[in-house]
C-alpha positions as a Python dict, from the first residue, in 0.01 Angstrom:
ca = {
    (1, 'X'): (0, 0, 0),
    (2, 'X'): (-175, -311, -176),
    (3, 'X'): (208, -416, -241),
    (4, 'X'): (317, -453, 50),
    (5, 'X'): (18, -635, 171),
    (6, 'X'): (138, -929, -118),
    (7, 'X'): (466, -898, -38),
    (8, 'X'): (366, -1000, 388),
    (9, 'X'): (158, -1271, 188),
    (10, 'X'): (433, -1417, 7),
    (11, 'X'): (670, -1381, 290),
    (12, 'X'): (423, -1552, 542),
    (13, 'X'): (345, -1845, 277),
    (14, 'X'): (688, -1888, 201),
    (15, 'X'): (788, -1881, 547),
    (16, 'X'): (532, -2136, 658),
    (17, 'X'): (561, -2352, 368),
    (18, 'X'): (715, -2740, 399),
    (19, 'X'): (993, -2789, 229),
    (20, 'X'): (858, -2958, -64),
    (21, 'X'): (642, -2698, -118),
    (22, 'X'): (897, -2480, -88),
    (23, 'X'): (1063, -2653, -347),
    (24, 'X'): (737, -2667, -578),
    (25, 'X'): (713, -2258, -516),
    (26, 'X'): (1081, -2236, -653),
    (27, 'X'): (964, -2411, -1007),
    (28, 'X'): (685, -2209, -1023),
    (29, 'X'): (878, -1872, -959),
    (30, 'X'): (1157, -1986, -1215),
    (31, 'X'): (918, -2059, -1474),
    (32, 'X'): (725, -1705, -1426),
    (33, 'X'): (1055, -1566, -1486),
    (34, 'X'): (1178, -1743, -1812),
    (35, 'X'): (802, -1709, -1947),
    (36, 'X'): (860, -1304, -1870),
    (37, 'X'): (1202, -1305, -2027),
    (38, 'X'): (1047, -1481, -2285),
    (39, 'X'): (805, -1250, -2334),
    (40, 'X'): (1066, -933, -2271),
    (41, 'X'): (1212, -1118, -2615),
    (42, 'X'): (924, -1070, -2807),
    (43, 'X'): (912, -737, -2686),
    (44, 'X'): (1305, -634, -2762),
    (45, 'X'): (1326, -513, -2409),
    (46, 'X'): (1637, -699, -2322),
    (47, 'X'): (1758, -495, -1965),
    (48, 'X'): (1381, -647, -1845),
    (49, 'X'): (1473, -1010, -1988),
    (50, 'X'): (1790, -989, -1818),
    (51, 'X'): (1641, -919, -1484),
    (52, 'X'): (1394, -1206, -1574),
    (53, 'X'): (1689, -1453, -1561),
    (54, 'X'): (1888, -1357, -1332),
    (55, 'X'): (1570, -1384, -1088),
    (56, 'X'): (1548, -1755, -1246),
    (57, 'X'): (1894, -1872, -1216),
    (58, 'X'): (1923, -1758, -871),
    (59, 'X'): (1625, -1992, -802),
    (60, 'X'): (1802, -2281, -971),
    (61, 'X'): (2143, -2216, -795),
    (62, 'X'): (1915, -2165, -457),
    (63, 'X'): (1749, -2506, -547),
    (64, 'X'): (2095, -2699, -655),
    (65, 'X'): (2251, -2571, -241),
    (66, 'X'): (1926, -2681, -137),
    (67, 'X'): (2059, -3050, -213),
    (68, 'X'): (2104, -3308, -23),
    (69, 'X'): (2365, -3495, -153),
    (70, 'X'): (2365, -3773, 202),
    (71, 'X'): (2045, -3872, 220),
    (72, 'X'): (1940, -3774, -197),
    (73, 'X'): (2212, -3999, -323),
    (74, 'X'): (2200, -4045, -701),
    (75, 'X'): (1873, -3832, -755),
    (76, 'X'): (2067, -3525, -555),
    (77, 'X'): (2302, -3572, -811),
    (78, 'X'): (2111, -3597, -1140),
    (79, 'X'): (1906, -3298, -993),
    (80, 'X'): (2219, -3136, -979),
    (81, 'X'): (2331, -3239, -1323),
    (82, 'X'): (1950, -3125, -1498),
    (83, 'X'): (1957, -2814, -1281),
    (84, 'X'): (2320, -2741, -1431),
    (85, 'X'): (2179, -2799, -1776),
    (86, 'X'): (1871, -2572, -1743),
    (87, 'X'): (2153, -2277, -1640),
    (88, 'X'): (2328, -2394, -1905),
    (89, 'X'): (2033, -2353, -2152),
    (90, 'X'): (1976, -2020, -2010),
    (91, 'X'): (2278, -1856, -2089),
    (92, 'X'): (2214, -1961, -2453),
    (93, 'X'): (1874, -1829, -2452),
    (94, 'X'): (2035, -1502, -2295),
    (95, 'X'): (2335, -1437, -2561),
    (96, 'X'): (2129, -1576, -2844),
    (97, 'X'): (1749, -1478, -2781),
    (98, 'X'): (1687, -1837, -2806),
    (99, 'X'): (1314, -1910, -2738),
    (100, 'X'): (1321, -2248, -2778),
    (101, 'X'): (1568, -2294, -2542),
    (102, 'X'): (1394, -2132, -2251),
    (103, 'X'): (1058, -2350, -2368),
    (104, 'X'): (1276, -2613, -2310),
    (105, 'X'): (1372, -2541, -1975),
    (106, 'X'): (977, -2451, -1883),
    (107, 'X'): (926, -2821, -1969),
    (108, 'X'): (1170, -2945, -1750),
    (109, 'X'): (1058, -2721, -1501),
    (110, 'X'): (643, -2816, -1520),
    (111, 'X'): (836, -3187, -1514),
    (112, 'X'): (947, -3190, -1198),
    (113, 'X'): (738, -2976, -1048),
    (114, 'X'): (443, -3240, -1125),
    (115, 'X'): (677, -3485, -975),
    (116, 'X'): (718, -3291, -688),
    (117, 'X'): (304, -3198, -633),
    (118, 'X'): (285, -3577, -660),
    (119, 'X'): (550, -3671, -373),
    (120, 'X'): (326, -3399, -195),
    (121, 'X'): (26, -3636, -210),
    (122, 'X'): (238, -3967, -177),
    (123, 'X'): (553, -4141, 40),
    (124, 'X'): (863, -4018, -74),
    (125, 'X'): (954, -4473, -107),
    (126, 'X'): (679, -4485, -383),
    (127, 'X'): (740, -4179, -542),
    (128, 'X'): (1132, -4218, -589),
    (129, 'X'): (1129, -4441, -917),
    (130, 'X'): (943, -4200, -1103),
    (131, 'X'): (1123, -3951, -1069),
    (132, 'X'): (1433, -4120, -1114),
    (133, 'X'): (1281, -4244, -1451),
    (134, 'X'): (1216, -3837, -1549),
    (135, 'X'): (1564, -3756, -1448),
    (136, 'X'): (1779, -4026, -1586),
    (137, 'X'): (1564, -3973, -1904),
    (138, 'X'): (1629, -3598, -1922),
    (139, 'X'): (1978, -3686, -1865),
    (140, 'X'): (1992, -3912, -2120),
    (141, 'X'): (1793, -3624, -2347),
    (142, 'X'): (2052, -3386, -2311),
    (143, 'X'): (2343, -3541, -2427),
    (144, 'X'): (2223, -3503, -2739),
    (145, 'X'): (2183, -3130, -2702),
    (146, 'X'): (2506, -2939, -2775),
    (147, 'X'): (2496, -2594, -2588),
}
């Protein structure tokens, strides 16, 4: 019973959420996951990390058709490309255990989710170089990482 009262919570928030918030609730549900699967690691209960990642890359693939690639220009398309990268990361965590890999993508994910919390607060116009500075950074970041 107290289940389903959380689950008509989430759906109502969710459901009356703007879309940046919307957007903000996607980090934070992608980086509960990859800190359970994480955790499911540690634990050697690998059928329960699995779930744990699947639930996070279908948040990253729902985020990257969530772009919009007319009016986003260049920062649609870097989101795209560090979005891409964090699934990429994932499947190495997944075939290899790789912890540091999915710490990795946790930081990317608190990233832009404080970028995102701060365009909350602020015009999109002043917002816009920052986080063009965190992606083209990250971009430049991994192409030093081999997956």
């Amino acid at each position: 019973m107290k289940s389903k009262g959380i689950l008509s919570y989430r759906k109502a928030n969710v459901i009356t959420a703007d879309p940046k918030r919307l957007v903000i609730m996607c980090y934070e549900g992608a980086v509960d996951n990859l800190k359970l699967g994480k955790q499911k690691i540690m634990e050697k209960d690998y059928e329960a990390k699995s779930r744990a990642f699947i639930k996070t890359q279908d948040i990253i693939e729902e985020l990257i058709c969530a772009l919009d690639y007319e009016n986003g220009g260049n920062i649609a398309k870097n989101l795209k490309a560090l979005y891409n990268y964090i699934l990429r990361r994932m499947v190495q965590a997944d075939l290899k255990n790789d912890t540091e890999a999915i710490d990795e993508s946790i930081g990317i994910l608190n990233e832009l989710k404080s970028a995102w919390e701060e365009i909350s607060y602020t015009k999109i116009d002043e917002a816009q170089p920052e986080i063009v500075g965190f992606i083209e950074e990250k971009r430049h970041a991994q192409s030093y990482i081999s997956v």
